[in-house]
C-alpha positions in Angstrom: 0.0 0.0 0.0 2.6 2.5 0.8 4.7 1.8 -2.3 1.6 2.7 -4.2 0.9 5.9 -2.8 4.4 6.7 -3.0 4.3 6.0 -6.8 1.4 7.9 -7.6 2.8 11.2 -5.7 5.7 10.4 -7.3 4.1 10.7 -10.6 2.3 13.5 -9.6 5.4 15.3 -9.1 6.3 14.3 -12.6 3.2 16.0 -13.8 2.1 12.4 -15.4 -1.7 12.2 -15.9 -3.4 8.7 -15.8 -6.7 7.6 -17.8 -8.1 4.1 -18.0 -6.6 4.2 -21.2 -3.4 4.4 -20.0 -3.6 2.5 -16.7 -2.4 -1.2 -16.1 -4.0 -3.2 -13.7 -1.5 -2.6 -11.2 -2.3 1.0 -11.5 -6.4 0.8 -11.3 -4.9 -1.3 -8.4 -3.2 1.2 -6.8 -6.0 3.8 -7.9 -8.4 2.4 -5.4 -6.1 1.7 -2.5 -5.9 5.5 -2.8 -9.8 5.8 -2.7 -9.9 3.7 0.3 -6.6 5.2 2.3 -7.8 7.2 5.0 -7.2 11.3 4.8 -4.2 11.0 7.6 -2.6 8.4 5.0 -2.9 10.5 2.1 -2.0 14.0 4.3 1.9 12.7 5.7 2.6 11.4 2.2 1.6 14.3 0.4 3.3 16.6 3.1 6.4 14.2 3.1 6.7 14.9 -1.0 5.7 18.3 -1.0 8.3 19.5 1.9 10.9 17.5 -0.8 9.5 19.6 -3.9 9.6 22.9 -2.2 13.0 22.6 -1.4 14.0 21.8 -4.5 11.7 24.7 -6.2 13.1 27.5 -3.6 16.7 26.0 -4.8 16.3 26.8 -8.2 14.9 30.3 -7.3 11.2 29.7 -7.2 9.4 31.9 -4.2 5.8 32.8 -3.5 4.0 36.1 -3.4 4.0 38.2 -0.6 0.7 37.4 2.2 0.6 33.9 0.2 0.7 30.8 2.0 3.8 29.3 2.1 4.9 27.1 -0.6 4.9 23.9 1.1 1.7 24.2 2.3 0.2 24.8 -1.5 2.1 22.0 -2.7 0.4 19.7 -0.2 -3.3 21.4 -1.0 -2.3 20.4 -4.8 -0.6 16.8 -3.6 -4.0 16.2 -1.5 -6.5 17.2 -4.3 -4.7 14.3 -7.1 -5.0 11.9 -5.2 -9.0 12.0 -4.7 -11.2 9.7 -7.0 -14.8 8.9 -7.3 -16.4 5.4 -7.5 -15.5 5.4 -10.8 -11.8 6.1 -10.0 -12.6 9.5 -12.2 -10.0 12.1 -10.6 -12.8 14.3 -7.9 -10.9 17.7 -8.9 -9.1 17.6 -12.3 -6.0 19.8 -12.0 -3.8 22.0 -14.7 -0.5 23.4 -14.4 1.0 25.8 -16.7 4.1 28.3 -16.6 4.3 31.5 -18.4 7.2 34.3 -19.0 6.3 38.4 -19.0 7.7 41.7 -18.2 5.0 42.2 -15.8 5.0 40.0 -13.4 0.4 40.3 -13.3 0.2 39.6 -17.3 2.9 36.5 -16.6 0.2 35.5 -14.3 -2.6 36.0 -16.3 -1.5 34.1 -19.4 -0.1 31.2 -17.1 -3.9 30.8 -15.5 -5.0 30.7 -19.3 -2.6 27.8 -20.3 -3.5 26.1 -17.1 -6.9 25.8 -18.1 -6.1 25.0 -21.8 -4.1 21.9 -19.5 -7.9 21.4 -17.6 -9.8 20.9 -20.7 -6.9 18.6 -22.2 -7.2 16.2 -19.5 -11.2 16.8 -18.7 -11.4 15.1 -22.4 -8.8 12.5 -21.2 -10.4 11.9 -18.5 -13.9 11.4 -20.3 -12.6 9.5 -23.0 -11.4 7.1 -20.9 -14.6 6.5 -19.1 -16.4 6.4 -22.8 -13.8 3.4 -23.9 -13.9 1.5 -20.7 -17.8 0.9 -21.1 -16.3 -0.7 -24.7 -14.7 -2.5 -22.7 -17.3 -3.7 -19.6 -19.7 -4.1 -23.1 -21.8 -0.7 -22.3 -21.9 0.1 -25.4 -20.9 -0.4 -28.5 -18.1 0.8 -30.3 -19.9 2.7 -32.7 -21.4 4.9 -30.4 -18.8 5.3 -28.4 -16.2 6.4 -31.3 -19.1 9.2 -32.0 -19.2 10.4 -28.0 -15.4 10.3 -28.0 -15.3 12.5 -31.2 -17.7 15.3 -29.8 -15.3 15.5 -26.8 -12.0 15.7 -28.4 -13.0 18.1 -31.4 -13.7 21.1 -28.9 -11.0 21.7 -26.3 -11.7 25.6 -27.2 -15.3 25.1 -25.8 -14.4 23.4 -23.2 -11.9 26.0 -21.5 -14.8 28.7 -22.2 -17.6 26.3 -20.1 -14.8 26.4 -17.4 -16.3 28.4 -14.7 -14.3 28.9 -11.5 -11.3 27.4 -11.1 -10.2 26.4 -7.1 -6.2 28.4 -7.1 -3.9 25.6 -5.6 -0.5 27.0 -6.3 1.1 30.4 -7.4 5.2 30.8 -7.4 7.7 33.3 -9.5 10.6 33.4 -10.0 12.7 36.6 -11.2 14.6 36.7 -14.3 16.7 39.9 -15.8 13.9 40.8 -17.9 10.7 40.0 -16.3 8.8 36.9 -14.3 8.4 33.9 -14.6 5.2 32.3 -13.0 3.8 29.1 -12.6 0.1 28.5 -11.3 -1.6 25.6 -10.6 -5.7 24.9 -10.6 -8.0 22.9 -10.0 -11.5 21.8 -11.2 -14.6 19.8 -9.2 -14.9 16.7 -11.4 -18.8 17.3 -11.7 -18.6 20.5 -13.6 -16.0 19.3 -15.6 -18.5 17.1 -17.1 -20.4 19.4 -16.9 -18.3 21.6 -18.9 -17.6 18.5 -21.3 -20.9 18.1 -22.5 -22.0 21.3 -23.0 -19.0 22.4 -25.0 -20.1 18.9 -27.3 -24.0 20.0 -27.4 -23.7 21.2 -30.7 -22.2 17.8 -31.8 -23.9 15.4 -29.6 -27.4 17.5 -30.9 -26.8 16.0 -34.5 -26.2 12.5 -32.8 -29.7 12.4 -31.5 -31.3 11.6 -28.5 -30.3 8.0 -27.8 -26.1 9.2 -27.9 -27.2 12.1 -25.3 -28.8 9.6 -23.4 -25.3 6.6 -23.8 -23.2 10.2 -22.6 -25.3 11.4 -19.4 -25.3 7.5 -18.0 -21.7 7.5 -18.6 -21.2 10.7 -17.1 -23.2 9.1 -13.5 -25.9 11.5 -14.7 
């Protein structure tokens, strides 16, 4: 159990995003062990790595913003929030992570929130995708239907980061370079309305599809 969790913060760390589509056995595995670890199991481990990461960050020059909280303790928030999954081992809060260079350090921040979410939508469709192809696989539906649900999603990433609605801030370092700031911010996403935000970006789509595919994409969705 606790070479799992260590794994899966591990890869956290590494920024490495999982989907059923991706995940071995030994990774659903490890998936729900996470589910069923208790909130003091999840908080030393997180606070273990993210004491480890914030060192390392403030070595190469990172710092936060003055009156924010303190680096380690926004790492672990983040840390804390990955590691929380549904019955369907769907990620509870989807999270993006982007970095972005300007002369002013509030446009640097700006444009980094914007690629973060353009990161959210990118794995919201993973994320979706991957529940669409494992009901292929459990024989949910077929694959017909589910190569048309999958298309809706992936074709509009752009709609998908304008249905984003507020985003939860988890972490928000800078670093100072000779000719401006660099900043890195990380969000995150309640898993509900990024379905949310999923389907309504693919309305337009799914519309054309009829009735019967709206109907496969809310039971997929838990809805």
């Amino acid at each position: 159990m606790k070479k799992g969790l260590l794994l899966v913060v591990i890869c956290l760390m590494a920024g490495t995003t999982f989907s059923y589509a991706q995940l071995t056995n030994e990774q659903i595995k490890e998936r729900k062990e996470l589910k069923k670890a208790s909130k003091k199991e999840l908080s030393e481990k997180a606070t273990k790595t993210s004491r480890k990461e914030a060192k390392k960050l403030a070595k190469e020059g990172w710092k936060v913003a003055p009156g924010a909280l303190p680096m380690e303790k926004q790492l672990d928030r983040s840390y804390l929030m990955q590691l929380e999954y549904d019955d369907d081992m769907f990620q509870k809060y989807i999270v993006g992570d982007a970095m972005s260079f300007g002369s002013v350090y509030d446009a640097a921040k700006l444009q980094a929130t914007e690629l973060a979410k353009q990161n959210l939508a990118g794995q919201i469709q993973t994320e979706i995708t991957a529940l669409i192809e494992n009901t292929v696989v459990n024989e949910q539906i077929g694959k017909d239907t589910a190569n048309s649900l999958s298309k809706s999603i992936m074709a509009n990433k752009n709609l998908i980061v304008q249905s984003i609605g507020r985003t939860i801030p988890l972490l928000e370092i800078y670093r100072e370079k000779p000719t401006g700031y660099e900043v890195r911010v990380c969000i995150a996403y309640n898993s509900k309305m990024a379905k949310a935000a999923a389907k309504k970006a693919a309305a337009d789509e799914l519309a054309k599809q009829g009735e019967e595919v709206q109907k496969k994409l809310d039971d997929i969705l838990g809805w």
